[in-house]
VMD Tcl script that draws the C-alpha trace (Angstrom):
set ca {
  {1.19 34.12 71.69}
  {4.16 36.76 71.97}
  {2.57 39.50 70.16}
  {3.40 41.94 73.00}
  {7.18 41.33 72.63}
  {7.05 41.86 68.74}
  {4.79 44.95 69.13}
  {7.27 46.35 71.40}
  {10.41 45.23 69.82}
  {9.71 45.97 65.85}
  {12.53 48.48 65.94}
  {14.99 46.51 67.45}
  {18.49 46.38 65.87}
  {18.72 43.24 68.07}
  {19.43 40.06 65.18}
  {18.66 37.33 67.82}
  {15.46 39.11 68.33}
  {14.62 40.02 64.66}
  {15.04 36.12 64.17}
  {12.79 34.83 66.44}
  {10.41 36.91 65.77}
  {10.40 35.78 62.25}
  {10.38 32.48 62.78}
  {7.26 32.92 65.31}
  {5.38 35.02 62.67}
  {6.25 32.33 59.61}
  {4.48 29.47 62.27}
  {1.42 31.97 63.44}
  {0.54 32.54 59.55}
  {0.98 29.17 58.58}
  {-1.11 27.82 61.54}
  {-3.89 29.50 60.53}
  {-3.39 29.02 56.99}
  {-3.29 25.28 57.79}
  {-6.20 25.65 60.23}
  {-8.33 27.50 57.54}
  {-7.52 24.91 55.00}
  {-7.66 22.35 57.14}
  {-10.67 20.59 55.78}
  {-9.02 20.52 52.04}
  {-5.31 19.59 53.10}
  {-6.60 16.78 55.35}
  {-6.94 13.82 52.74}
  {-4.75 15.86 50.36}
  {-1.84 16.31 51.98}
  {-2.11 15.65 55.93}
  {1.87 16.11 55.90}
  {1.68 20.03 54.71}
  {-1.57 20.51 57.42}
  {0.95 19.31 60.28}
  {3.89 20.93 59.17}
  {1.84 24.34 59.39}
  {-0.11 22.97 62.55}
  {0.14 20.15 64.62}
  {-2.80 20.85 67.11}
  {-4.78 18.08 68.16}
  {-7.31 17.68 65.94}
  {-5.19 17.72 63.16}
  {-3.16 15.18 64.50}
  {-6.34 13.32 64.64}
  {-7.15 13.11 61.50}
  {-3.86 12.87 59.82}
  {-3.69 9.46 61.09}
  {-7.01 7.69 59.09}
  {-6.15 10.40 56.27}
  {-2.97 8.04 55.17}
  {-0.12 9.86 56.71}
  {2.99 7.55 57.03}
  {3.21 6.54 60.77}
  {6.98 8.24 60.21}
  {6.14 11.00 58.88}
  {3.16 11.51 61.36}
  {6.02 11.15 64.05}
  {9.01 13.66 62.31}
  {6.73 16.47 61.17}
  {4.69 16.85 64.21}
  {7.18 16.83 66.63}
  {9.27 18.59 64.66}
  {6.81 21.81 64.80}
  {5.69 21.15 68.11}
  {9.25 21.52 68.94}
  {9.87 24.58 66.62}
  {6.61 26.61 68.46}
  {7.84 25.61 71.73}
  {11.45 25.93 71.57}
  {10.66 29.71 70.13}
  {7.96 31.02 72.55}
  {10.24 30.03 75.04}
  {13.30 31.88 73.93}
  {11.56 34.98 73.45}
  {9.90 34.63 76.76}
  {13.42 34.45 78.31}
  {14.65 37.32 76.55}
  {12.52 39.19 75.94}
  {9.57 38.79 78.29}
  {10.47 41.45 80.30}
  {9.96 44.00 77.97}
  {6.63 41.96 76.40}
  {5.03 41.80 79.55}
  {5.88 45.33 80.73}
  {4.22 46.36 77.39}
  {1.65 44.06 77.86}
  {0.88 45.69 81.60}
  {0.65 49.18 79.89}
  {-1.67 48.37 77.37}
  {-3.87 47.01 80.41}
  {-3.26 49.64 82.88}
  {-1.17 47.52 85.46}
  {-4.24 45.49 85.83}
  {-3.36 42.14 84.38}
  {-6.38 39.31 84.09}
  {-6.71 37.13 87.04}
  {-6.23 34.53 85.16}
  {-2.65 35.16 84.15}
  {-1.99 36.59 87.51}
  {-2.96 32.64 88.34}
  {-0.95 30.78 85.51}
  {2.37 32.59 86.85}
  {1.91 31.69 90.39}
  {1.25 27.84 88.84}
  {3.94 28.46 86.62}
  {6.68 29.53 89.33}
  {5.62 26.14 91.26}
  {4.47 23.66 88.04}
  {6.07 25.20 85.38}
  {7.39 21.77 83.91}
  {4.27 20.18 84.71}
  {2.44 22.70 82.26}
  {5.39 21.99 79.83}
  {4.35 18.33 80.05}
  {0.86 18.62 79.33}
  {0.63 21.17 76.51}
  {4.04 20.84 74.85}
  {3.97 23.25 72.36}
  {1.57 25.93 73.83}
  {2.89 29.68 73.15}
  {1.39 31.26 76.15}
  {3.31 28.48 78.50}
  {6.04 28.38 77.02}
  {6.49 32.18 77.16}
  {5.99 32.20 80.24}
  {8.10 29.89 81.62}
  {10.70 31.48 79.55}
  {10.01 34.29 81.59}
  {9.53 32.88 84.80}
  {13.19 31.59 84.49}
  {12.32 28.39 83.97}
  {16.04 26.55 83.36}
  {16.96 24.98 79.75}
  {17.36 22.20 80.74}
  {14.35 21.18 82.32}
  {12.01 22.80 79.68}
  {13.30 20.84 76.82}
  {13.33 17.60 78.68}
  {9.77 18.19 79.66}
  {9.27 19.57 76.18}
  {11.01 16.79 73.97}
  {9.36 14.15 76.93}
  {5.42 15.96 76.03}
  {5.63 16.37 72.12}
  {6.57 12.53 72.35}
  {3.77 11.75 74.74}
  {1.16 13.63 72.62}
  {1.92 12.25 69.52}
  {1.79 8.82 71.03}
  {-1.81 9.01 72.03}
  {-3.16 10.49 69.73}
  {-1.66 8.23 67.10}
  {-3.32 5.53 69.54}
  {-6.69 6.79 69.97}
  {-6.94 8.14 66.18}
  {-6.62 3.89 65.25}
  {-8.95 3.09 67.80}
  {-11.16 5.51 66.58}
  {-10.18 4.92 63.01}
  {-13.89 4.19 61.52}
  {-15.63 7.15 63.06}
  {-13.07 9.08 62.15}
  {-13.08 8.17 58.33}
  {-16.90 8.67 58.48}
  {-16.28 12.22 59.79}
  {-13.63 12.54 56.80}
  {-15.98 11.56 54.17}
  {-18.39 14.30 55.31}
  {-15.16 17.17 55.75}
  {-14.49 16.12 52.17}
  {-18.19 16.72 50.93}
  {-18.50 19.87 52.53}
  {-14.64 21.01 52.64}
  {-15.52 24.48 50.39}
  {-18.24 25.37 53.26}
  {-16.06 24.57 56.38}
  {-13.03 26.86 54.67}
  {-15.30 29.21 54.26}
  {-16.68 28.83 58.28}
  {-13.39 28.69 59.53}
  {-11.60 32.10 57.45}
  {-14.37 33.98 58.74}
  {-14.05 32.73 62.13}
  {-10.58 33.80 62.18}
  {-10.92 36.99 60.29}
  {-13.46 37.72 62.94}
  {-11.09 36.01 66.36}
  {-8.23 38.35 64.65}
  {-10.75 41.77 64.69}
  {-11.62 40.99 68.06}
  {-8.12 40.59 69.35}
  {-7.24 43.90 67.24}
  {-10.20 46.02 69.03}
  {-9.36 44.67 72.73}
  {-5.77 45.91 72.34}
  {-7.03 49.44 70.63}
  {-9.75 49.75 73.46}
  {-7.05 48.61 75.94}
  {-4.43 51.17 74.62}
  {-7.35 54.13 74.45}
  {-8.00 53.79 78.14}
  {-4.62 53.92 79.25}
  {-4.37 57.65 77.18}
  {-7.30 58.48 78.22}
  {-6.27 57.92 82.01}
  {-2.90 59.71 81.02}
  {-4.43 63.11 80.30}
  {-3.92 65.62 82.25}
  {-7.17 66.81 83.75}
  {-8.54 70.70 83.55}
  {-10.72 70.32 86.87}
  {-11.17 73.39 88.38}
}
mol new
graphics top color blue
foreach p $ca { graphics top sphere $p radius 0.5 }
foreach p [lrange $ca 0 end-1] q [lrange $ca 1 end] { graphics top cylinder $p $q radius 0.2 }
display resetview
């Protein structure tokens, strides 16, 4: 996710900015709407759970739920697309100023772990793009990198295609234990909404504190000091 460049950027007069970052925050509410509802919109209406998110499992299940094969194809492509195409825009623009807020809020001591995926994005970049078409944090940051147009929505258009096609594939190979697990989603749907809001609720607290506890340490290694 880009929440560094729209915590920094909320001011902005900037209308390519402002646009982006409304279209990012329309797709991060509605993913976790669909995620949260997940279990309801499933036999429902597997066409609304992809168009607000087309991660894997939903995918998955959209397939023995009844979703036309064309539909299926259109809709989840289409938002993989839409997630990608955006993260990597604002990483391109904008990342400089995201990731210089982001490096404040941790006092200049990014994770190792990103330190790692931009050093294997600088080298693999499209490789990433390839595998996990659609991911915010690599597309950002290939955005960032500099990764060229080109190349990222080749790899990108070339991924979203490759994911849908097998998963479509192993969702009809897996078609029978796949209805089974359906049935029991649909007995217990009002239970796993439930589970799932207040997992969120509580991922979305969690995130909230790390940034406030990030953001007090950084003032409180700003202050000036009354040693004697």
């Amino acid at each position: 996710m880009i929440v560094s460049d729209v915590a920094v950027d909320t001011r902005s007069r900037d209308p390519r900015l402002q646009t982006l970052v409304l279209i990012y925050v329309v797709l991060y509410a509605a993913a976790n709407i669909a995620s949260v509802m997940a279990p309801r919109l499933v036999k429902r209406s597997p066409e609304l759970l992809l168009a607000g998110s087309s991660r894997i499992r939903h995918l998955l299940f959209a397939v023995p739920a009844g979703i036309p094969t064309p539909a299926y194809a259109a809709i989840g492509f289409v938002r993989l697309f839409l997630a990608g195409s955006v993260c990597y825009l604002l990483g391109r623009w904008y990342g400089g100023r995201g990731f210089a807020w982001l490096d404040r809020q941790l006092g200049n001591q990014r994770p190792a772990t990103l330190r790692w995926l931009e050093r294997a994005t600088d080298r693999v970049g499209w490789l990433f793009v390839l595998v996990m078409p659609g991911s915010n944090i690599v597309c950002a940051l290939v955005g960032h990198r500099r990764m060229a147009p080109r190349p990222f929505f080749s790899m990108l258009v070339i991924g979203t295609a490759l994911r849908l096609w097998w998963v479509w594939l192993a969702a009809n190979y897996w078609e029978s234990e796949l209805k089974d697990a359906l049935k029991w989603i649909g007995k217990y749907q009002w239970w796993l909404i439930g589970g799932f809001l207040a997992v969120t609720l509580a991922q979305s607290y969690r995130r909230t504190r790390a940034v406030e506890r990030a953001a007090e340490t950084v003032v409180t290694q700003d202050e000036p000091r009354n040693d004697v």
